[in-house]
N, C-alpha and C positions, 0 to 999 in steps of 0.2 A: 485142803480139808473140806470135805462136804458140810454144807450148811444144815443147821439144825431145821424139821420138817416141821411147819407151822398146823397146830389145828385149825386155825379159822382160813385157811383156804384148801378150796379143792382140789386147788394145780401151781404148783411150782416152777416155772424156768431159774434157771442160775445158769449164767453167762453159756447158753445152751446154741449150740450153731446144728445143722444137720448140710452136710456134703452128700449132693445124688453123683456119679461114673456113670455117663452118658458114656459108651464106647470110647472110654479113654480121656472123654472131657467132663473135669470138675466142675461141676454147678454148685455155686452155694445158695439155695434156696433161704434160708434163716441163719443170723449171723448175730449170735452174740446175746441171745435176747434173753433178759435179766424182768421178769414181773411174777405177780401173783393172781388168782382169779378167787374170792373168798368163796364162800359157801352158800347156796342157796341162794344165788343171784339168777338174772337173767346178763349170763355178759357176751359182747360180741364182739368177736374179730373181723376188722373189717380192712378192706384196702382194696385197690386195683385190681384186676387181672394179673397174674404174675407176679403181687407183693408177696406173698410166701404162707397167707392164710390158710389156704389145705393143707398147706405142710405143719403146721403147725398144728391144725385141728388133726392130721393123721397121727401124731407125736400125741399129741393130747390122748387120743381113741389107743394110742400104744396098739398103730398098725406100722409107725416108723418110730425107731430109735435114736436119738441124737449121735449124732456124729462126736461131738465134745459138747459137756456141759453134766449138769443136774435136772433131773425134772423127775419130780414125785407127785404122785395124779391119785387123789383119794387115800393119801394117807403113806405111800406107798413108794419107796426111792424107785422106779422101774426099769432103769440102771442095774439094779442088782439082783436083776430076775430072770432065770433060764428061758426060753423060747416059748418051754410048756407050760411055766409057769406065768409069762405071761398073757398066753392065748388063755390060761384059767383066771387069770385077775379079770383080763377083758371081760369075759364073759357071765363075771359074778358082779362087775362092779360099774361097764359101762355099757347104753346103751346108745342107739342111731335115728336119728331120724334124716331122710334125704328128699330130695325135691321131686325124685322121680318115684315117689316112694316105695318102691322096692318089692313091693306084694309078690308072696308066691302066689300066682293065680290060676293053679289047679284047686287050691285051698281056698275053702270062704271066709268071712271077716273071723270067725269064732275058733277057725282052725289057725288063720295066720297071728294072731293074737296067742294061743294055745301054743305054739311053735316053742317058743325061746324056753317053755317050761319043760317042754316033754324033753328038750336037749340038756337041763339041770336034771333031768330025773325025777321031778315032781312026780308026786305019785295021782293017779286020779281023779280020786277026791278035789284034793285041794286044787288041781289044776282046774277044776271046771269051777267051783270058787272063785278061783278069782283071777278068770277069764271073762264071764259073768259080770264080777264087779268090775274089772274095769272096762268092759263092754257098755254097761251101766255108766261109768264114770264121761264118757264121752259122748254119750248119747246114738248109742247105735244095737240097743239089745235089740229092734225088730228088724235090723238088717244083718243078723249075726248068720243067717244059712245064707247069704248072698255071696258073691263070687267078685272078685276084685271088678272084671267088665260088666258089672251090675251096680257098679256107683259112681258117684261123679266125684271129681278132683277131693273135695271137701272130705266126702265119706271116706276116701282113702287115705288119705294124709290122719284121719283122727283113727283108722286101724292102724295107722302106723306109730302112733303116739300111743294109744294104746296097749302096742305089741313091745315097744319100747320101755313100756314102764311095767309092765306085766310083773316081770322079776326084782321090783324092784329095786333097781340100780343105785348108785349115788350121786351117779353123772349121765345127763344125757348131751349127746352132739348133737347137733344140727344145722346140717348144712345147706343149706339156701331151702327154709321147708315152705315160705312160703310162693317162691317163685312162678310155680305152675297155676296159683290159683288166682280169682280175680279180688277185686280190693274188700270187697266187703266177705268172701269167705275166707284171704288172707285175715282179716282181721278178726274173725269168728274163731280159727286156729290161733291166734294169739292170745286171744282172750281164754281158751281153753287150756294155751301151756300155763299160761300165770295159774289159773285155778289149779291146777293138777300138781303145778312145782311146790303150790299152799296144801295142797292138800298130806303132797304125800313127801314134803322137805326134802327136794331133789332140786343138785344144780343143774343150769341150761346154760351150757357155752354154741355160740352160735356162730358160723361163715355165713354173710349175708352181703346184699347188697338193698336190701328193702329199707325205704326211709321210713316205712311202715313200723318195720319190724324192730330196727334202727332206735327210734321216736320212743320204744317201751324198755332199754335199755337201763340196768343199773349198773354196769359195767361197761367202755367203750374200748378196745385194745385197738386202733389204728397200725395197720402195718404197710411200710414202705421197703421196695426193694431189701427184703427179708430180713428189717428191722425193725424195733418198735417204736415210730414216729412218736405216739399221742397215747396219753391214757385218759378218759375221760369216767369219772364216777359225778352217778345220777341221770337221771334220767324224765320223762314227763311225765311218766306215772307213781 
């Protein structure tokens, strides 16, 4: 019987495994894995190289579907949801953020930001709205006609946090976001997802390896050879 779907968390696993077919060889990357991530936290899955943490945050993002198990990600059994309808959950309910950050960069900060709205159909009004504001919100309205090789590591990463929360999500990922950058603008990008996660009640599930990043955790999900070793709740801040 499928378990009943909890409101106070984001993401549900139940006894959830996912098997990759490597030309004919079974890989089980996650094996069994039974947790919760509640709501509005900052939690991060952490582990090794090869513990199973992308696999999990692509399950998570519902860009992989478990092999056996339950997992319901914003409300949402995604188990029971056609191909299209889950590219449309995706897309209404979760957003990205990555290390390399992704920028289209024929597009300047105010179009790649503008992006995720014109693909919901915003009309353009409201798209420049609140493009704008959350242009505003990270601090980059006088670098909005600039062009992704017109910023440095920093300015990029907060279009892309920006571009991420544009639509409003419920969930963002984030996968090693602050790797590329150095300590003290890693930590300017942290202190900007907390403000933004306060601002605008969105959870941040995180792949990291940053003790930085790590260190601001209220959720810890530790994973080992694509099980979940450790959960730790709390964090320094």
């Amino acid at each position: 019987m499928p378990s009943e779907i909890r409101s106070d968390a984001v993401v549900q696993f139940r006894n959830v495994s996912k098997v990759y077919d490597d030309e004919g060889l079974r890989v089980t990357a996650v094996k069994g894995v039974t947790f919760d991530i509640p709501r509005n936290r900052f939690a991060m899955i952490v582990g090794p190289s090869g513990s199973g943490k992308t696999t999990l945050l692509n399950l998570v993002g519902c860009i992989d579907t478990p092999t056996t198990g339950q997992l319901s990600v914003c409300g949402q059994d995604v188990g029971r949801l056609t191909d299209n309808a889950i590219a449309d959950f995706r897309s209404r309910n979760i957003a990205f953020v990555f290390q390399n950050f992704n920028l289209l960069p024929v597009l300047t900060a105010y179009e790649n930001v503008e992006y995720p709205l014109m693909l919901l159909g915003t009309s353009g009004p409201d798209r420049r709205r609140q493009t704008m504001a959350m242009l505003e919100s990270v601090g980059l309205v006088e670098q909005k006609d600039h062009r992704p090789n017109q910023l440095s590591g920093g300015q990029k990463q907060r279009v892309a946090i920006a571009r991420a929360l544009v639509k409003k999500p419920s969930l963002v990922l984030a996968d090693e976001p602050t790797a590329n950058l150095d300590t003290r603008t890693g930590a300017e990008i942290i202190a900007l997802m907390h403000k933004v996660q306060e601002e605008h009640s969105v959870s941040f599930v995180f792949s990291t390896h940053d003790p930085q990043l790590i260190s601001h955790a209220d959720e810890t999900f530790v994973i080992r050879d694509g099980e979940l070793a450790e959960h730790r709740a709390g964090g320094s801040n």
